[in-house]
ROLUM-467439 format. One line per field, with one value per atom (N, C-alpha, C): x, y, z; residue in one letter; atom name; residue number from 1. Coordinates in steps of 0.2 Angstrom, whole numbers, always signed. Last residue first. Layout:
BEGIN
c1 X, ... .
c2 Y, ... .
c3 Z, ... .
res A, ... .
atom CA, ... .
n NUM, ... .
This chain:
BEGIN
c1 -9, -16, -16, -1, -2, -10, -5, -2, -3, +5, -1, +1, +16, +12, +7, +32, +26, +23, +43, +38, +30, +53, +53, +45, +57, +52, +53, +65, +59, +55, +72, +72, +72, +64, +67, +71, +60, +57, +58, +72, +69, +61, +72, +78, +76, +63, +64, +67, +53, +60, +61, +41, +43, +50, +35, +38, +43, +32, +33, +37, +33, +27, +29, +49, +43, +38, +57, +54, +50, +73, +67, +64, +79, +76, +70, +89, +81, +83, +94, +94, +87, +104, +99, +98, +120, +114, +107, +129, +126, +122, +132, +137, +134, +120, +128, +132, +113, +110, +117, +120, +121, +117, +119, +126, +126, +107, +110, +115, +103, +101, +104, +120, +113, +111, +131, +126, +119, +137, +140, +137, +126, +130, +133, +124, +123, +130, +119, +123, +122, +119, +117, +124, +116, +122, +117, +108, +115, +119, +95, +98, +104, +86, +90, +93, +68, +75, +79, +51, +56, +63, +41, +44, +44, +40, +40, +44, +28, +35, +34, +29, +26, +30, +22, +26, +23, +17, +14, +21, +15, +22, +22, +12, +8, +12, +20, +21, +16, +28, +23, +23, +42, +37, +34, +47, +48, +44, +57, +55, +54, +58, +63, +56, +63, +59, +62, +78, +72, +63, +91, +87, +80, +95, +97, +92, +92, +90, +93, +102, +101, +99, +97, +98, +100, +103, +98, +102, +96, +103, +97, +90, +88, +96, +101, +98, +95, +99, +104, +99, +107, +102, +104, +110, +111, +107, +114, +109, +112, +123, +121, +112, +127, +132, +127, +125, +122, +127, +133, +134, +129, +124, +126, +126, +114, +121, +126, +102, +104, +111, +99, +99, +102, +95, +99, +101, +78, +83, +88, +75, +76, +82, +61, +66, +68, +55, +57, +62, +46, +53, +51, +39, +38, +45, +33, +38, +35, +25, +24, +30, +27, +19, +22, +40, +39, +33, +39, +40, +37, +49, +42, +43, +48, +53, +46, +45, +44, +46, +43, +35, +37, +58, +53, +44, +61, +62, +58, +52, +50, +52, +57, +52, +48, +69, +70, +64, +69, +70, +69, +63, +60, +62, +75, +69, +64, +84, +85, +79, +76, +77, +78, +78, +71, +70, +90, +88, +82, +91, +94, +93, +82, +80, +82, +79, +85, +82, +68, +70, +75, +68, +62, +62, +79, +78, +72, +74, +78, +78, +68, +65, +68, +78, +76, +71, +78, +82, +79, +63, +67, +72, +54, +57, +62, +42, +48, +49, +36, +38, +42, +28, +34, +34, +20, +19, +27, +7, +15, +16, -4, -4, +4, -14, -10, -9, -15, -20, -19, -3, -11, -14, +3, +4, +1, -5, -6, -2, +1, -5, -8, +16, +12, +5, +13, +16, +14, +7, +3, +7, +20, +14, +10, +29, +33, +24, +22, +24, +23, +23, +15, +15, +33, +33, +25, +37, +32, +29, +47, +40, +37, +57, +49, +44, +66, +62, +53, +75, +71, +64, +79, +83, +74, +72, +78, +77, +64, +62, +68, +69, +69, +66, +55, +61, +62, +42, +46, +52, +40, +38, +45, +30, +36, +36, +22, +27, +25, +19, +17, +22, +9, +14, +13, +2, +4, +9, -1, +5, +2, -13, -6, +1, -27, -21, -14, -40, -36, -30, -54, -50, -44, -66, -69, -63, -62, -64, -65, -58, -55, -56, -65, -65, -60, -68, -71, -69, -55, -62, -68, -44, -43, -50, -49, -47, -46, -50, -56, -55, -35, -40, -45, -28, -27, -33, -33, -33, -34, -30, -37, -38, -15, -16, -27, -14, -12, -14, -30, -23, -21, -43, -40, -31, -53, -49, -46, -43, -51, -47, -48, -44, -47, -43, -46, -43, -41, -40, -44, -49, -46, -39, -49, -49, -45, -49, -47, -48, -54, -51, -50, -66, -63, -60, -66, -69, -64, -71, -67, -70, -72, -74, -70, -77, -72, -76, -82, -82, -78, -73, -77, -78, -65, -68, -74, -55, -61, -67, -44, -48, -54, -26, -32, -38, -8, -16, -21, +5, +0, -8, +11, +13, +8, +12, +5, +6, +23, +24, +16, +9, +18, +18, +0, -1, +5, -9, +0, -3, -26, -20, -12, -29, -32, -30, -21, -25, -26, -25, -21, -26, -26, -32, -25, -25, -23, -29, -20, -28, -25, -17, -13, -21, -11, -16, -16, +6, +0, -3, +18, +18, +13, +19, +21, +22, +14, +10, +15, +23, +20, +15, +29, +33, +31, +18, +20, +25, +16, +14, +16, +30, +30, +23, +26, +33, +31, +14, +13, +19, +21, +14, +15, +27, +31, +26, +21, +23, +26, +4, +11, +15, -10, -8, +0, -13, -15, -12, +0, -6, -8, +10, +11, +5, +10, +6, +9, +0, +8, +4, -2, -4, +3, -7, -4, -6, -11, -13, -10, -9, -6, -11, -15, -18, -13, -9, -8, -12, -21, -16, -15, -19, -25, -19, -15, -14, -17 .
c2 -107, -105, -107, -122, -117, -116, -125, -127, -122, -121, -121, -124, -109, -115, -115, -99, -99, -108, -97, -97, -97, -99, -105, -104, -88, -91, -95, -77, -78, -84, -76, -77, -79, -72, -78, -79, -60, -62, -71, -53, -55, -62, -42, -49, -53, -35, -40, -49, -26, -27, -34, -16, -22, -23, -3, -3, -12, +4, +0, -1, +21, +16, +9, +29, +26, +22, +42, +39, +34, +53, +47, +42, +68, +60, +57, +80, +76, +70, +96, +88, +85, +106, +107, +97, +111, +106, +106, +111, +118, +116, +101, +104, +109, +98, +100, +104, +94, +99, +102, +79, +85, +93, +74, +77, +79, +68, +75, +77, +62, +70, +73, +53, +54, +61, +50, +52, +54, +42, +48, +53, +35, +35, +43, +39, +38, +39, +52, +46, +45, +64, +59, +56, +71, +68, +63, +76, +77, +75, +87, +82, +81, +83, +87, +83, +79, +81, +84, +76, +77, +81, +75, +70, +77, +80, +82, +77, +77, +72, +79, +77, +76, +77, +76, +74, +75, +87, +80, +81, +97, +92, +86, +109, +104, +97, +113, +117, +113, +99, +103, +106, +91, +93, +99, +83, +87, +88, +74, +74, +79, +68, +77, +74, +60, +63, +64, +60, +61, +64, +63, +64, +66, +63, +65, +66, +55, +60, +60, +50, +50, +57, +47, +52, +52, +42, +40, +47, +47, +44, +45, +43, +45, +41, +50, +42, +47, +62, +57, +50, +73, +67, +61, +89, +84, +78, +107, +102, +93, +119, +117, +112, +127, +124, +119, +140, +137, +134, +138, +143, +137, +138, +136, +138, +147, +147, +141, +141, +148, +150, +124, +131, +135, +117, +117, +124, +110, +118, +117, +96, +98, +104, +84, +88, +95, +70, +74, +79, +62, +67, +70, +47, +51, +56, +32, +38, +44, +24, +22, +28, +23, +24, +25, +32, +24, +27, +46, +44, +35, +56, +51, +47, +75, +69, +62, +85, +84, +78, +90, +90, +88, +88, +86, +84, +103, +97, +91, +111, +113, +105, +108, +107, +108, +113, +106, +105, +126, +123, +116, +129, +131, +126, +128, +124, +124, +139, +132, +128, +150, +148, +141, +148, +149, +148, +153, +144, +145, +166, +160, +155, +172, +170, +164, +169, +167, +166, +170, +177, +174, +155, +161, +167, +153, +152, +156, +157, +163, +163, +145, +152, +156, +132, +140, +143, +122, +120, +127, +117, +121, +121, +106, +109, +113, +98, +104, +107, +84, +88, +89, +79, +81, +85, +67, +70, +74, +61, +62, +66, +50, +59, +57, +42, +41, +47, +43, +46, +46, +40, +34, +36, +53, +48, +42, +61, +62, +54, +55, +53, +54, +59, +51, +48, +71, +69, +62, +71, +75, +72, +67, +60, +65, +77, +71, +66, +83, +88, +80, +76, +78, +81, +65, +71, +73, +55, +58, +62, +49, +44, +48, +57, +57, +54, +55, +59, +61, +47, +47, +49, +60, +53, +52, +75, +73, +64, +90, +83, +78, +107, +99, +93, +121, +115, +110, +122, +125, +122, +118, +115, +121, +123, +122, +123, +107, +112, +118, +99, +98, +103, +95, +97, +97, +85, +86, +87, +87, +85, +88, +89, +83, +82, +83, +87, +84, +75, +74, +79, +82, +81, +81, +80, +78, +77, +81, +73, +74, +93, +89, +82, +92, +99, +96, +75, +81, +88, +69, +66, +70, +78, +74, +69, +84, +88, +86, +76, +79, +83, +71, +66, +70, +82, +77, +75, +83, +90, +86, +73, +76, +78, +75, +69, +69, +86, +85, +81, +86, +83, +83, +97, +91, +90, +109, +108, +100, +118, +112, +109, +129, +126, +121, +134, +133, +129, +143, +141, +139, +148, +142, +142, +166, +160, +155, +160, +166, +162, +153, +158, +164, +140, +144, +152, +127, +135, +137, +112, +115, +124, +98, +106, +108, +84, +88, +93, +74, +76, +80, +61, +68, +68, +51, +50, +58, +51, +46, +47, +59, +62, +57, +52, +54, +55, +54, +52, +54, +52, +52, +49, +65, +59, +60, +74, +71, +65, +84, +79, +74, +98, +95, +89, +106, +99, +96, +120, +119, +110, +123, +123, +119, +119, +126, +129, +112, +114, +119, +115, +115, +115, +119, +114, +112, +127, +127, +122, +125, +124, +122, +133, +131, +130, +132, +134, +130, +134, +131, +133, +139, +134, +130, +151, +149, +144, +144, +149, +150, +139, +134, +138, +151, +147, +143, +154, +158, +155, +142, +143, +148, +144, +138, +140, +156, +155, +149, +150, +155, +156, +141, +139, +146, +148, +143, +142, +154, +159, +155, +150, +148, +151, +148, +156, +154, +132, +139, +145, +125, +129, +132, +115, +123, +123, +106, +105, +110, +107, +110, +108, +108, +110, +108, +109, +112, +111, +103, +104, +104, +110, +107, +109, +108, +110, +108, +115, +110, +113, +118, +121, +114, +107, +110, +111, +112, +108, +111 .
c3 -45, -45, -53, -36, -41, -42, -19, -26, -32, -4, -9, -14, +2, +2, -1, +6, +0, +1, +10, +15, +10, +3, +6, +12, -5, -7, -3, +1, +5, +2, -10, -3, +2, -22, -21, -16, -15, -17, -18, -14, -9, -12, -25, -26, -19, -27, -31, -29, -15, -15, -20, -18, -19, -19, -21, -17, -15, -34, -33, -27, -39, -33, -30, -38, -40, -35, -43, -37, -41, -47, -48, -44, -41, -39, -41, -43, -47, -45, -35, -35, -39, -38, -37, -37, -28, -35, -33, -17, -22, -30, -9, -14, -17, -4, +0, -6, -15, -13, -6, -16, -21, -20, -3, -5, -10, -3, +3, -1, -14, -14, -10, -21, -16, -18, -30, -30, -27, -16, -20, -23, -5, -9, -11, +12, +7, +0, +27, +22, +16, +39, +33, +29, +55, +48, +44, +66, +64, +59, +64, +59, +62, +80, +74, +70, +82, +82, +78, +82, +78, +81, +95, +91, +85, +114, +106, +102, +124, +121, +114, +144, +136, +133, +162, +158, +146, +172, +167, +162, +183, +183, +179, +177, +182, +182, +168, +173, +177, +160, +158, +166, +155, +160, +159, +139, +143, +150, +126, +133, +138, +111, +117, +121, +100, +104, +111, +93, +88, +92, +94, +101, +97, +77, +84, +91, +65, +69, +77, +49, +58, +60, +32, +37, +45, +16, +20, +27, -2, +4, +11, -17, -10, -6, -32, -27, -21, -47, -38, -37, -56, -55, -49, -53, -51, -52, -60, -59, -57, -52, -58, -54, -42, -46, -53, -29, -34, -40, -12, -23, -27, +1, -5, -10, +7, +10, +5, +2, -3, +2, -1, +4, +1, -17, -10, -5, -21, -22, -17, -28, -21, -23, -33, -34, -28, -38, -32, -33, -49, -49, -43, -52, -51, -49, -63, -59, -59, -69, -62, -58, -82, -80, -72, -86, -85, -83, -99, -92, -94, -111, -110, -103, -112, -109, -107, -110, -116, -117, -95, -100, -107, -91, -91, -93, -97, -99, -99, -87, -96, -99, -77, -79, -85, -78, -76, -78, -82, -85, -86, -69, -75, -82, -62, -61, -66, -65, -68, -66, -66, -71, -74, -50, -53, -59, -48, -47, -49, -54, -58, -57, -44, -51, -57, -28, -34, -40, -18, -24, -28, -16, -19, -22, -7, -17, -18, +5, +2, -8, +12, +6, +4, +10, +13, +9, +2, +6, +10, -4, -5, +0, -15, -12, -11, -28, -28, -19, -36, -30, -30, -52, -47, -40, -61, -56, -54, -73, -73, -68, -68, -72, -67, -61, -69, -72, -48, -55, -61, -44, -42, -47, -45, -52, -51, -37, -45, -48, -27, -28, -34, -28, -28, -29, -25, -31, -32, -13, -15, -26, -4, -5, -13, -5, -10, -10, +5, -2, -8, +17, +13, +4, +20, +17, +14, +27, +28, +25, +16, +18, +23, +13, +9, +13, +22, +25, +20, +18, +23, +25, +6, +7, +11, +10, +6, +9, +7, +7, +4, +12, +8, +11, +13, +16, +13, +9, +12, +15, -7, +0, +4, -21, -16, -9, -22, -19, -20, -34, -29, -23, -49, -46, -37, -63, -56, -52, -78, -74, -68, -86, -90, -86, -80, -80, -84, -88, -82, -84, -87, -93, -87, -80, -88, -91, -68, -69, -76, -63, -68, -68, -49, -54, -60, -45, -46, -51, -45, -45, -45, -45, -51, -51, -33, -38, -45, -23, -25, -31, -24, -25, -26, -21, -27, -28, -6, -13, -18, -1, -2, -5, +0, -5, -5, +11, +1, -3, +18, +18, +10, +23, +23, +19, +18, +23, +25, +2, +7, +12, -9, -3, +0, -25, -20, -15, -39, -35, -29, -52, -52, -47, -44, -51, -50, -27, -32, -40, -16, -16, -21, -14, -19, -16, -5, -5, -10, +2, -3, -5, +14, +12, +7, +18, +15, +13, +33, +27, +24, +40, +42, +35, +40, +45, +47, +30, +29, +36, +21, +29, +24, +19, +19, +23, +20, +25, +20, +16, +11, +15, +28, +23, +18, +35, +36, +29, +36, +39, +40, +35, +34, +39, +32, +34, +34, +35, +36, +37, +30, +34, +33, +16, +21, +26, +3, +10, +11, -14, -8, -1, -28, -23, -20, -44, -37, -34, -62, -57, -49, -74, -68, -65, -90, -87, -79, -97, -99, -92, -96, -98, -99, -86, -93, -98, -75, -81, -85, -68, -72, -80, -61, -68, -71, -54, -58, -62, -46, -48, -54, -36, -43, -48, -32, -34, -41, -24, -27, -32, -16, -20, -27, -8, -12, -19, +2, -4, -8, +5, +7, +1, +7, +7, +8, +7, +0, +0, +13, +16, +8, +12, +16, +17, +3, +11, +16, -12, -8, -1, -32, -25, -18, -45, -41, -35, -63, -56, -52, -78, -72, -66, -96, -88, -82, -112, -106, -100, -125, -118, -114, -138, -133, -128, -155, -149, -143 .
res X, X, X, X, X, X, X, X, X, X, X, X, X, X, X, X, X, X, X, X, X, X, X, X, X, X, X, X, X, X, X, X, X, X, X, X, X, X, X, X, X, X, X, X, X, X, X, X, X, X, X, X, X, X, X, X, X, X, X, X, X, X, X, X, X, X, X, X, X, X, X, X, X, X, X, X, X, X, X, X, X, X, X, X, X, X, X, X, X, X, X, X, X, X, X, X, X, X, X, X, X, X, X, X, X, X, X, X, X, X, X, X, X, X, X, X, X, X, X, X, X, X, X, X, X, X, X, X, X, X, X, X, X, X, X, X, X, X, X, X, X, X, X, X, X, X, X, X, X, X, X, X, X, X, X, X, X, X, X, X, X, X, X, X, X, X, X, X, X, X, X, X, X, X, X, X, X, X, X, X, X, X, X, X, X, X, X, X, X, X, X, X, X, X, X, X, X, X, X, X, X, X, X, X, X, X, X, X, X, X, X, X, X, X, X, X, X, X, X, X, X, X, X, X, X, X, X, X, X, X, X, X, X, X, X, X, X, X, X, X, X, X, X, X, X, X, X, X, X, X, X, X, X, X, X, X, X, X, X, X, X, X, X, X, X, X, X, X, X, X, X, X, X, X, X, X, X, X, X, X, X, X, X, X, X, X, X, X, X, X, X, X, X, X, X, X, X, X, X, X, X, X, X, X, X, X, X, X, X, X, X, X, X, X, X, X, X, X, X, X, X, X, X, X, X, X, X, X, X, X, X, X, X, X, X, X, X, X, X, X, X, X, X, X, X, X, X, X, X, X, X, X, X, X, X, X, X, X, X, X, X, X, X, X, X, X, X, X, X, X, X, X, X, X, X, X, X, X, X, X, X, X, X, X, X, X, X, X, X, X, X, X, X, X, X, X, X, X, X, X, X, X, X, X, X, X, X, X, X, X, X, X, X, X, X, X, X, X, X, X, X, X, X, X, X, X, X, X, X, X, X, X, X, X, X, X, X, X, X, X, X, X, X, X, X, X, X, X, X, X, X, X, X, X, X, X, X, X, X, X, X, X, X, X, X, X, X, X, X, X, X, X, X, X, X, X, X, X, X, X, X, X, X, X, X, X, X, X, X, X, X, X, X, X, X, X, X, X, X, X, X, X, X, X, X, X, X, X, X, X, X, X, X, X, X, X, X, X, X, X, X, X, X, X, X, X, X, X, X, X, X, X, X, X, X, X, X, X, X, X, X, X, X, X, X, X, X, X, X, X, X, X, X, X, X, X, X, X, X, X, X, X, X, X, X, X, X, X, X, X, X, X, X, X, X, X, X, X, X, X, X, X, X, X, X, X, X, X, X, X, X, X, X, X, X, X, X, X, X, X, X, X, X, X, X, X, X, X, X, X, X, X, X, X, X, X, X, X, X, X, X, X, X, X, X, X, X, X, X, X, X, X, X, X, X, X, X, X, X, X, X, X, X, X, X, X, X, X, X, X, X, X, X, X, X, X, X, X, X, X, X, X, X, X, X, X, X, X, X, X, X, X, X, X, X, X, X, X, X, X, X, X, X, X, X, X, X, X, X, X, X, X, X, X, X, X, X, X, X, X, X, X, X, X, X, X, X, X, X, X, X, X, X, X, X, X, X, X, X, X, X, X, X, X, X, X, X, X, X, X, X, X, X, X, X, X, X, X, X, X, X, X, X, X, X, X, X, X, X, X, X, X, X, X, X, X, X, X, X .
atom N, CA, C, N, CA, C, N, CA, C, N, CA, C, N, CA, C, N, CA, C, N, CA, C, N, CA, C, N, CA, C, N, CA, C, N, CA, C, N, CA, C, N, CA, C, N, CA, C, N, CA, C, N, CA, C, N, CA, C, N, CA, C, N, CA, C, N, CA, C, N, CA, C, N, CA, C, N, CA, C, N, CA, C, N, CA, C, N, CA, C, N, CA, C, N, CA, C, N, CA, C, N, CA, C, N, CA, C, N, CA, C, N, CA, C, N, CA, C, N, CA, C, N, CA, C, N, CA, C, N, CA, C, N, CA, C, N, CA, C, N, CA, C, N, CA, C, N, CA, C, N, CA, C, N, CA, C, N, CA, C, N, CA, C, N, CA, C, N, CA, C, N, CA, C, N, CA, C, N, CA, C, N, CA, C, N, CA, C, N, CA, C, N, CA, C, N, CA, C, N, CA, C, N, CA, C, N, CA, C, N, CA, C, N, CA, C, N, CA, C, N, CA, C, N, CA, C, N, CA, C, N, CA, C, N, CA, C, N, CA, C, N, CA, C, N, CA, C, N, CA, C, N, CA, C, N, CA, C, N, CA, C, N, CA, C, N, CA, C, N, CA, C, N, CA, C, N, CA, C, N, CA, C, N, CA, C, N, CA, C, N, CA, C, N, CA, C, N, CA, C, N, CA, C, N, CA, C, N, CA, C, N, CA, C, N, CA, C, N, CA, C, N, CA, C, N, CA, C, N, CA, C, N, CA, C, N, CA, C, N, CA, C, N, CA, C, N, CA, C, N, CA, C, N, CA, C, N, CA, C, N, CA, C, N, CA, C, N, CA, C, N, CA, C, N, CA, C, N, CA, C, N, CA, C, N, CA, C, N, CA, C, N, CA, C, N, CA, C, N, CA, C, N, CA, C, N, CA, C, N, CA, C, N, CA, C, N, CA, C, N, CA, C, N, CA, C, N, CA, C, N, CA, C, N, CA, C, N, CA, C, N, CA, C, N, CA, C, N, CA, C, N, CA, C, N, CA, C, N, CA, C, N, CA, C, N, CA, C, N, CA, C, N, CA, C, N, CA, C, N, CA, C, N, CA, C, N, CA, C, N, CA, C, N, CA, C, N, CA, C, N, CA, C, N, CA, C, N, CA, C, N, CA, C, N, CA, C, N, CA, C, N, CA, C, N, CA, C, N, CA, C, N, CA, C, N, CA, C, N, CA, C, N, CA, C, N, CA, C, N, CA, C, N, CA, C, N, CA, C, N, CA, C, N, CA, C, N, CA, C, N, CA, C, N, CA, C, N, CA, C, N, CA, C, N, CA, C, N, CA, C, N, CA, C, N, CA, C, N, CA, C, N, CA, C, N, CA, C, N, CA, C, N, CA, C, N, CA, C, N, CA, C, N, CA, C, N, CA, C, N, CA, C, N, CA, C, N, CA, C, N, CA, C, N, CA, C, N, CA, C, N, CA, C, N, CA, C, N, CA, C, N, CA, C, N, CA, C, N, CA, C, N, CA, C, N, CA, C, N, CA, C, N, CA, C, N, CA, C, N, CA, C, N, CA, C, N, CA, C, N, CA, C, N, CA, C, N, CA, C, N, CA, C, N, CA, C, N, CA, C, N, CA, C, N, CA, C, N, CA, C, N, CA, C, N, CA, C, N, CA, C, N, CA, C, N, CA, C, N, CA, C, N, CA, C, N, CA, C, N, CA, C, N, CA, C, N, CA, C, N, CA, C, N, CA, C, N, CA, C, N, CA, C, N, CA, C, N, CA, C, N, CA, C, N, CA, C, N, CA, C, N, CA, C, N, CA, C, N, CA, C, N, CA, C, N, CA, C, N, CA, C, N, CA, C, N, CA, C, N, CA, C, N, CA, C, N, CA, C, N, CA, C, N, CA, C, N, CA, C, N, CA, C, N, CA, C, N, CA, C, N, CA, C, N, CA, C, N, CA, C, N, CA, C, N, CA, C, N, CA, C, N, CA, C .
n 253, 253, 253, 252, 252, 252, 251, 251, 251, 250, 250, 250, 249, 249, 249, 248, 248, 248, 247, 247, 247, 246, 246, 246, 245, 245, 245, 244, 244, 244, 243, 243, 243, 242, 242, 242, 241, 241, 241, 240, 240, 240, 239, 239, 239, 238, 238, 238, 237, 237, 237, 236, 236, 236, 235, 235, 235, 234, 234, 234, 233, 233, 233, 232, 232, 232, 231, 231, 231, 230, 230, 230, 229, 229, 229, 228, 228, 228, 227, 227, 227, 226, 226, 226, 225, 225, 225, 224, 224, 224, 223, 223, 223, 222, 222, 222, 221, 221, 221, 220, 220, 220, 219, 219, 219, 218, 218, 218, 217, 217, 217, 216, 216, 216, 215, 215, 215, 214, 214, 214, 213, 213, 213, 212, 212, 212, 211, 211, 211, 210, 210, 210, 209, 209, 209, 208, 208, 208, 207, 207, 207, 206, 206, 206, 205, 205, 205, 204, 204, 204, 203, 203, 203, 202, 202, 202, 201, 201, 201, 200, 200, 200, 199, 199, 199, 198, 198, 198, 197, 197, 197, 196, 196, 196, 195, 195, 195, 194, 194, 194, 193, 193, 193, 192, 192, 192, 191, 191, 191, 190, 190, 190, 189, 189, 189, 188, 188, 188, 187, 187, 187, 186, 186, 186, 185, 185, 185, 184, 184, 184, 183, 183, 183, 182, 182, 182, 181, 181, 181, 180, 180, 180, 179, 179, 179, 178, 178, 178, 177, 177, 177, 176, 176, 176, 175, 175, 175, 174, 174, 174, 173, 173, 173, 172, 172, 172, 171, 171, 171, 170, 170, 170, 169, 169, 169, 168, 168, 168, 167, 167, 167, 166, 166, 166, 165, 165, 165, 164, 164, 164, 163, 163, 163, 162, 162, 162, 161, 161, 161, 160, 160, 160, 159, 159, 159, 158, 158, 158, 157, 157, 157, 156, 156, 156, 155, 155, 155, 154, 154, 154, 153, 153, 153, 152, 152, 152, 151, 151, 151, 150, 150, 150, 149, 149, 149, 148, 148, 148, 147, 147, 147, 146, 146, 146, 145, 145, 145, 144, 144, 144, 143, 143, 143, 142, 142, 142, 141, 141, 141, 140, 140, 140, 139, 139, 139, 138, 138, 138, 137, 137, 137, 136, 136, 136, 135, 135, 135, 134, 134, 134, 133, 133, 133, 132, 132, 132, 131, 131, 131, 130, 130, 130, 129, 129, 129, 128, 128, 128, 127, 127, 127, 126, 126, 126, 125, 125, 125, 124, 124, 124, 123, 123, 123, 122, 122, 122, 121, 121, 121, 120, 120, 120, 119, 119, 119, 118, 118, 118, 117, 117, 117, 116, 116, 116, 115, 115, 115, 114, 114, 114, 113, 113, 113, 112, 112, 112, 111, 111, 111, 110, 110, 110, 109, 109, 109, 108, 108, 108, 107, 107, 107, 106, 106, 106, 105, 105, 105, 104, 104, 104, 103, 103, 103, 102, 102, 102, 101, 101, 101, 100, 100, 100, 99, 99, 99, 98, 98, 98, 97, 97, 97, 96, 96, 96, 95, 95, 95, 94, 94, 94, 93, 93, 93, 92, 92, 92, 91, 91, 91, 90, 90, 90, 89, 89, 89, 88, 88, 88, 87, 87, 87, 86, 86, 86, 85, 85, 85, 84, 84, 84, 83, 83, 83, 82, 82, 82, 81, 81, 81, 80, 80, 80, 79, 79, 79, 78, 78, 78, 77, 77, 77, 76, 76, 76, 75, 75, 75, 74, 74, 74, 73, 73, 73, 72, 72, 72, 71, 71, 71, 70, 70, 70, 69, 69, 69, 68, 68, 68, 67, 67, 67, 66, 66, 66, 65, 65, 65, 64, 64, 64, 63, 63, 63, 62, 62, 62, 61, 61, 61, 60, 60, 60, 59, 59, 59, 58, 58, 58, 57, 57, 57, 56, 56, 56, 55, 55, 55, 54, 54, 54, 53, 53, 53, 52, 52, 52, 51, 51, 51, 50, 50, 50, 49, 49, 49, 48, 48, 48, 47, 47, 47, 46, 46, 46, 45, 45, 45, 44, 44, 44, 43, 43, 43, 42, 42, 42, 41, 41, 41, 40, 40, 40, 39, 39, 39, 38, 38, 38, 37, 37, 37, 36, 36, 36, 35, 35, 35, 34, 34, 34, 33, 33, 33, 32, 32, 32, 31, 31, 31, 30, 30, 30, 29, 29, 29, 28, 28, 28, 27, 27, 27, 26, 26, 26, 25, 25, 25, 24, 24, 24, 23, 23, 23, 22, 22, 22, 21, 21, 21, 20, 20, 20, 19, 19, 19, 18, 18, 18, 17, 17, 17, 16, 16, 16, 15, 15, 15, 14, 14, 14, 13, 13, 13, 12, 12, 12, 11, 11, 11, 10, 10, 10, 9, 9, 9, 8, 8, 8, 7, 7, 7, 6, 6, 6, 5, 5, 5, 4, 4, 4, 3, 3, 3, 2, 2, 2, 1, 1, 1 .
């Protein structure tokens, strides 16, 4: 049987310690090919750079960096340095902080999964409620384990796994399968004066509360779980669909 290849990457940045964490668990499980930014591109969703060219520099064996957005990595990564043999998983963390409920649709971590599985390759993104999980060997073994699972487990063509370490000021209680729950940001843009009396804005606030079902991610990463949320592409709402048909004209195709 031919070594499994994972493709790794993260919107920390190539020199982000999370990368480095998940990377050493994927080595025990077959051959690791890094393609990460070159800079910190958190919160850059699933952008792509259309408007310059892309750079990619090798760092270290079967690493490299390029200066563009997680979902560039993917893309130059799965269209060039493994075009002859597509990886048998796409990973994407560890991201320095959760990507929980809401908050994927910017998430550069949670897009970098999405774009491997646009690649038809099985994908997950792993964050972390602190870096502190970084030295927890225990949650480092159940991650481990989640992923070892997963490599053996037959997926829908179109999912992808989020998965989320809950802060290390929570007891570590097991493992949870959830729903995305949803968030309110507090005073989301901050408003301030600059020393020449120009006005400007910082956009992102505080969390103050989330929602959500029972099974949600906020509430099983609250509780001291680690959380696995099944994502998918299809963004399609079904039941709208008969609806809405009254807005449909023409005759059939």
């Amino acid at each position: 049987m031919a070594e499994k290849i994972f493709l790794l990457t993260n919107d920390d940045g190539h020199r982000a310690v999370g990368l480095r964490v998940l990377a050493n668990i994927l080595k025990r499980f077959g051959r690791v090919v890094i393609v990460a930014p070159e800079t910190e591109q958190s919160a850059c969703s699933h952008a792509i750079t259309l408007h310059r060219p892309l750079r990619m520099k090798q760092f270290a064996p079967e690493c490299y960096a390029v200066d563009g957005t997680t979902s560039d990595c993917v893309l130059l990564a799965s269209q060039r340095l493994l075009a002859d043999r597509k990886p048998d998983m796409v990973f994407s963390g560890i991201n320095h902080g959760p990507n929980l409920g809401d908050d994927i649709t910017y998430s550069g971590t949670v897009a970098g999964a999405f774009e491997g599985r646009l690649f038809g390759v099985r994908s997950m993104a792993v964050s972390s409620g602190d870096m502190a999980r970084f030295e927890d060997e225990r949650c480092l073994r159940m991650l481990a384990g989640i992923i070892e699972r997963a490599l053996s487990e037959d997926w829908e063509d179109d999912v992808l796994l989020n998965v989320n370490l809950p802060p290390s000021n929570r007891e570590l209680k097991g493992v949870k399968l959830t729903c995305l729950g949803r968030s309110h940001y507090a005073e989301s843009v901050i408003e301030k004066t600059d020393p020449r009396g120009q006005t400007y804005y910082w956009i992102g606030g505080v969390n103050s509360e989330w929602f959500g079902a029972r099974n949600s991610d906020f509430r099983a990463v609250d509780k001291g779980y680690i959380s696995v949320t099944p994502l998918h592409l299809d963004l399609t709402h079904y039941p709208s669909l008969s609806k809405f048909g009254s807005l449909e004209a023409g005759g059939e195709d």
